[in-house]
VMD Tcl script that draws the C-alpha trace (Angstrom):
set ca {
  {86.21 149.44 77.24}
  {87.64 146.61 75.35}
  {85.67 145.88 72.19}
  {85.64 142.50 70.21}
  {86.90 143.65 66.20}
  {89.67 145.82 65.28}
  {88.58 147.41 62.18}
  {91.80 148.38 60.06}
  {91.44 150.69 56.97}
  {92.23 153.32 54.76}
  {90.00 156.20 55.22}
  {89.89 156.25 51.57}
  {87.35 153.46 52.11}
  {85.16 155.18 54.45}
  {82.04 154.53 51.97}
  {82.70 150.45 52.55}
  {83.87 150.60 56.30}
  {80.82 152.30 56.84}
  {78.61 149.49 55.18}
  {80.78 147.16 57.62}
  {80.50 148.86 60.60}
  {76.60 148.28 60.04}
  {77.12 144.55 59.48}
  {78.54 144.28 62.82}
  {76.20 146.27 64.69}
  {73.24 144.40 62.92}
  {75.42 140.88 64.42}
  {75.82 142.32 67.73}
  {79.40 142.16 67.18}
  {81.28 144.89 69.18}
  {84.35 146.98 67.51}
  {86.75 149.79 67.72}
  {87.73 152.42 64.62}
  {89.65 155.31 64.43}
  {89.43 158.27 64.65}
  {86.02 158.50 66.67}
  {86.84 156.13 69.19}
  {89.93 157.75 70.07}
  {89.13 159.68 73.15}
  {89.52 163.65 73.22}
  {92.25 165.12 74.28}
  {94.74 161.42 72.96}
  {96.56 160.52 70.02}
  {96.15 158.00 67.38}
  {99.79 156.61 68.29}
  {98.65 156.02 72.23}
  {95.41 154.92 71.41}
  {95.80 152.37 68.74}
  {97.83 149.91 69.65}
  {95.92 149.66 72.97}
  {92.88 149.13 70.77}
  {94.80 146.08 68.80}
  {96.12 144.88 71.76}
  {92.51 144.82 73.73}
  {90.62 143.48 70.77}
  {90.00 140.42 70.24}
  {90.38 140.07 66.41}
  {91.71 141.76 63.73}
  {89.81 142.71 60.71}
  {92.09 143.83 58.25}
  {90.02 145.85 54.61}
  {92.35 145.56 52.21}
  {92.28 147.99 49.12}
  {95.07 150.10 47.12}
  {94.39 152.27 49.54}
  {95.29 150.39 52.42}
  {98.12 148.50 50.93}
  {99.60 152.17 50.64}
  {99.03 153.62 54.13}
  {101.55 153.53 56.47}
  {99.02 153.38 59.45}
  {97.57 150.34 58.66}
  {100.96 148.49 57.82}
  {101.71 149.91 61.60}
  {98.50 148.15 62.77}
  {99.58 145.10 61.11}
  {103.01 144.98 62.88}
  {101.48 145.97 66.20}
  {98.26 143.00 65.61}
  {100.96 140.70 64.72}
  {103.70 141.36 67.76}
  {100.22 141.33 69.50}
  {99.37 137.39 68.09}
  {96.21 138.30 67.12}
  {94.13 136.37 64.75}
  {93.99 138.59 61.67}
  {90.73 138.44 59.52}
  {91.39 139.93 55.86}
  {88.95 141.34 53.57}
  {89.79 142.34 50.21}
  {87.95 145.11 48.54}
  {89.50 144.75 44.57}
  {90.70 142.36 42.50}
  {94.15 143.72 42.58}
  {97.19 141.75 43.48}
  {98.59 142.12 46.95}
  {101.47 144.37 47.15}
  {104.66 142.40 48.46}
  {104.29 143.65 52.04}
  {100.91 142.52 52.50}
  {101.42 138.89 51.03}
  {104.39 138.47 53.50}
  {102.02 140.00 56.18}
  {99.14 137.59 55.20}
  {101.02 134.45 53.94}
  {98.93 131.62 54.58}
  {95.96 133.64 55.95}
  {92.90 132.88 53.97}
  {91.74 136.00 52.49}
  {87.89 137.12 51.85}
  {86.84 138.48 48.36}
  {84.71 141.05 48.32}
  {84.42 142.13 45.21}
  {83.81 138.69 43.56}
  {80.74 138.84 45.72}
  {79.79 141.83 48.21}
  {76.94 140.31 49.99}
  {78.52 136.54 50.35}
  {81.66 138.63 51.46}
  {80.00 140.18 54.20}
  {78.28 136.70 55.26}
  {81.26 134.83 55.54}
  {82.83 137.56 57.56}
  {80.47 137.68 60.05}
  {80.31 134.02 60.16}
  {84.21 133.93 60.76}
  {83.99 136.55 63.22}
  {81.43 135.01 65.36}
  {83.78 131.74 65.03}
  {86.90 133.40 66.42}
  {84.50 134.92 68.84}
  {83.49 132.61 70.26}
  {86.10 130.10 71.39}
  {84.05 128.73 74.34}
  {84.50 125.42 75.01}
  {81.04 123.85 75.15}
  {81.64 124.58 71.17}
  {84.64 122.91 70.68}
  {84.53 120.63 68.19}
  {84.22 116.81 69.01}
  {83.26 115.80 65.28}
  {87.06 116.42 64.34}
  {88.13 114.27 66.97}
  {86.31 111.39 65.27}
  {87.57 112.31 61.59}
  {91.49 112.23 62.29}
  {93.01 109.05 61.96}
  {95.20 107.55 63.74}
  {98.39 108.83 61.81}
  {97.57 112.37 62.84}
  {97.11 111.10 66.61}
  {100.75 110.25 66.93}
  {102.19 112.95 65.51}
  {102.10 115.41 68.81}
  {105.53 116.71 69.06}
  {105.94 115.24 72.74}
  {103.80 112.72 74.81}
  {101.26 114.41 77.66}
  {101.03 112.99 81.10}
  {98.02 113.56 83.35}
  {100.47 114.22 85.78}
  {99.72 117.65 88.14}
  {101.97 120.71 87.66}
  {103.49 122.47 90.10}
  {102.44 126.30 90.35}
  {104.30 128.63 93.05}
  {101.03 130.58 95.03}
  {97.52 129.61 95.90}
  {93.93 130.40 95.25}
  {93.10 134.36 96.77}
  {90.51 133.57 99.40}
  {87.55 135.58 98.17}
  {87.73 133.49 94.79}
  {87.17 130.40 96.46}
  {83.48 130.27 95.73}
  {83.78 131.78 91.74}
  {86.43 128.53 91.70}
  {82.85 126.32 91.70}
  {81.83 127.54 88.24}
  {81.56 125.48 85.04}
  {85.27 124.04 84.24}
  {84.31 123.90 80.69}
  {84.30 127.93 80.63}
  {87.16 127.85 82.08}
  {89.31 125.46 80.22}
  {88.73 126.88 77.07}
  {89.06 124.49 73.37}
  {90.59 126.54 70.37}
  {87.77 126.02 67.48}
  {89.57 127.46 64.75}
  {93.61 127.61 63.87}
  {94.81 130.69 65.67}
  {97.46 131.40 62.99}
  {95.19 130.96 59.79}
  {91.71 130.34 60.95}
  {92.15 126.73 59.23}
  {89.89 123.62 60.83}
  {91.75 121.73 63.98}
  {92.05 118.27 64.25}
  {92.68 116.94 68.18}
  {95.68 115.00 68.46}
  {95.74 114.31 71.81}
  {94.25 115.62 74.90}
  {93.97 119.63 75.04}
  {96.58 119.24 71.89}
  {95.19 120.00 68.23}
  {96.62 120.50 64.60}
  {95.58 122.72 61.93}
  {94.91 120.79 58.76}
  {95.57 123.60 56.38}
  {99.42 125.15 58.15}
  {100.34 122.40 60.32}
  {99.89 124.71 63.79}
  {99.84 123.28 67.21}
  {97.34 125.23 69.14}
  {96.31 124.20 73.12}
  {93.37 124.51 75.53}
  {93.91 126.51 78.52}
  {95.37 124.11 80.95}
  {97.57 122.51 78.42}
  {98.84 125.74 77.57}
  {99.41 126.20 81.22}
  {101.13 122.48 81.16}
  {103.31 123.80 78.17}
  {104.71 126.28 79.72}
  {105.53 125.23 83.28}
  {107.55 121.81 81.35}
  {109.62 124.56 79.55}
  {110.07 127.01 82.67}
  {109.92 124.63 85.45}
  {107.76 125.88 88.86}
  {106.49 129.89 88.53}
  {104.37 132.58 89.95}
  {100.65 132.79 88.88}
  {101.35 136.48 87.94}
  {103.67 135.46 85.53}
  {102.17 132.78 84.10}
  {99.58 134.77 83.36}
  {101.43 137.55 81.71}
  {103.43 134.95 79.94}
  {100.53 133.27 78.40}
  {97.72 135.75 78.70}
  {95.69 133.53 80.97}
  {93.47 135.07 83.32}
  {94.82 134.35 87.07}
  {91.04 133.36 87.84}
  {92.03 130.32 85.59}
  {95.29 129.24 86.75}
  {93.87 129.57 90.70}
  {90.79 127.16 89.47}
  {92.95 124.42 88.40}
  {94.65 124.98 91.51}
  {91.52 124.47 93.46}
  {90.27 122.05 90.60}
  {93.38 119.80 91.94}
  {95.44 120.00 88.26}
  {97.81 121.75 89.42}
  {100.02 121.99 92.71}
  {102.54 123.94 94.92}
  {105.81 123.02 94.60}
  {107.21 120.56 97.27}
  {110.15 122.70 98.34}
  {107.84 126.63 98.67}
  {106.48 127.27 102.45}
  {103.43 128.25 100.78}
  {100.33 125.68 101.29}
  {96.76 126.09 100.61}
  {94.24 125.18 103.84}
  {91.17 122.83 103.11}
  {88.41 124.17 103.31}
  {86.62 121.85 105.93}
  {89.36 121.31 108.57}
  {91.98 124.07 107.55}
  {94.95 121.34 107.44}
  {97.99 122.56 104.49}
  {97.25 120.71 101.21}
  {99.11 121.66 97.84}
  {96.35 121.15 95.93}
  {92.97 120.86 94.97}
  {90.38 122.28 97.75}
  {89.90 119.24 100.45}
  {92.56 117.21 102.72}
  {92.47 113.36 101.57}
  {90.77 113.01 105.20}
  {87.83 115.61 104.30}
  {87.99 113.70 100.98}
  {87.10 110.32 102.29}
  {84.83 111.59 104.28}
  {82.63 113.81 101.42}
  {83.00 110.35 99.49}
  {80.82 108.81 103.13}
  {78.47 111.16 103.69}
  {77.93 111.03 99.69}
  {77.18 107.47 99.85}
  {75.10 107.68 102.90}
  {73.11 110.17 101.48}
  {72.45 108.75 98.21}
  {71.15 105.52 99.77}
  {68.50 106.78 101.82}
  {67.17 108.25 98.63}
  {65.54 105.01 97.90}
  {63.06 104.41 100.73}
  {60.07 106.36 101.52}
  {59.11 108.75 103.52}
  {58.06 107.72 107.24}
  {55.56 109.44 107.73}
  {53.32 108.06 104.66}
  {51.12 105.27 105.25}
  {49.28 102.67 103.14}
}
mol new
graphics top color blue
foreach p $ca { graphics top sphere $p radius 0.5 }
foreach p [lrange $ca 0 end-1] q [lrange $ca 1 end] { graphics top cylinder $p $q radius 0.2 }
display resetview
């Protein structure tokens, strides 16, 4: 089962982790933690990094403790080969060993022993951020705070222009292609690398005010890659960038992207079965959705018939 929080700790700190694990039950916020989620009969070196690599985010307690035990700097290596967004909350006052301030350079850091209970709000606040990176909560009030400076500097112009993806939609997801786009084309919220606030810069393009990071939306991570690796399969697209095939097959069906000009492949529309390379209707069937549309909508203004005076 994947859970949502990777809790990484010294079990020196069992008293604290415990208090945490409670905070995150009490927000609904699922988790994994060793050792009693690691199943019977397993190891802590199979199980763990399957954890990290399932999770969502990484929650990172940091104490003397912690900063000494050579599991959690493994969980740190595997979180970070993993790109996850690391969430660190630090337990003392003391100075970060030099290990951990490499690990965490530029990561903002929560203090909780400045101020336990504030600690634990603005951890569950930042988890439920990074949670939930849906994009009917992206953020259009940063759109209207960057200036026009920040607008032009996107590393490369981006064209509207369709992509070409070798493959095409897997008939019985035809219908689940009709969902909302907007859960599908998701809009980072928060820096991935630091957790900093984004500014958009362009079009599915945004900056992180605080380190400077590019992060994408879905499809313009999709665009991203297929301009550096030219036409590819939807299975490796998807293990390339993480991105569900669902996804990539909707903006196949959505019309944003198409199959290459040279592959024998073609999709079928769906009303007359002719090959298309894109999208889910011939240009024919098109014009002739746009007719009926317009016929439809106009007889919407008379009344019925059948009523009198």
């Amino acid at each position: 089962m994947k859970e949502s929080v990777f809790i990484s700790y010294s079990s020196k700190d069992s008293k604290i982790v415990e208090k945490i694990v409670a905070m995150l039950k009490e927000a609904g916020i699922s988790y994994w933690k060793a050792p009693e989620m690691i199943p019977a009969g397993s190891n802590y070196a199979r199980e763990i990094p399957r954890a990290i690599a399932q999770c969502q985010v990484f929650l990172l307690v940091i104490s003397p403790y912690s900063q000494e035990s050579i599991w959690v700097e493994k969980e740190i290596d595997c979180a970070i080969n993993d790109r996850k967004t690391i969430v660190p909350l630090k337990l003392t006052e003391d100075d970060l060993s030099d290990m951990f301030r490499f690990y965490l350079n530029n990561v903002q850091t929560i203090s909780y022993a400045e101020n336990p209970e504030q600690a634990f709000r603005m951890t569950r606040e930042r988890l439920n951020t990074l949670l939930s990176l849906q994009a009917d909560q992206a953020d259009t009030a940063a759109e209207k705070q960057a200036d026009q400076s920040e607008k032009q500097e996107q590393k490369k112009p981006v064209s509207r222009q369709k992509r070409p993806v070798q493959e095409g939609l897997a008939p019985h997801l035809k219908q689940a292609m009709r969902g909302n786009a907007l859960k599908m084309n998701k809009t980072p919220v928060v820096c991935e690398n630091c957790g900093g606030e984004l500014v958009m810069v362009s079009r599915g393009t945004y900056k992180c005010r605080t380190c400077g990071t590019y992060c994408y939306d879905t499809y313009q991570t999709i665009r991203n890659f297929l301009d550096e690796n030219g036409p590819s399969q939807i299975t490796t697209i998807a293990r390339e960038t993480g991105i569900p095939r669902k996804t990539i097959e909707y903006f196949l069906w959505d019309d944003r992207l198409e199959v290459p000009l040279g592959s024998s492949f073609r999709l079928k529309c769906e009303k007359c079965g002719m090959p298309i390379r894109s999208g889910h209707l011939c240009e024919a069937c098109k014009e002739q959705q746009r007719k009926e549309k317009s016929t439809d909508q106009k007889y919407h203004y008379f009344g019925s018939p059948e009523r009198k005076g």
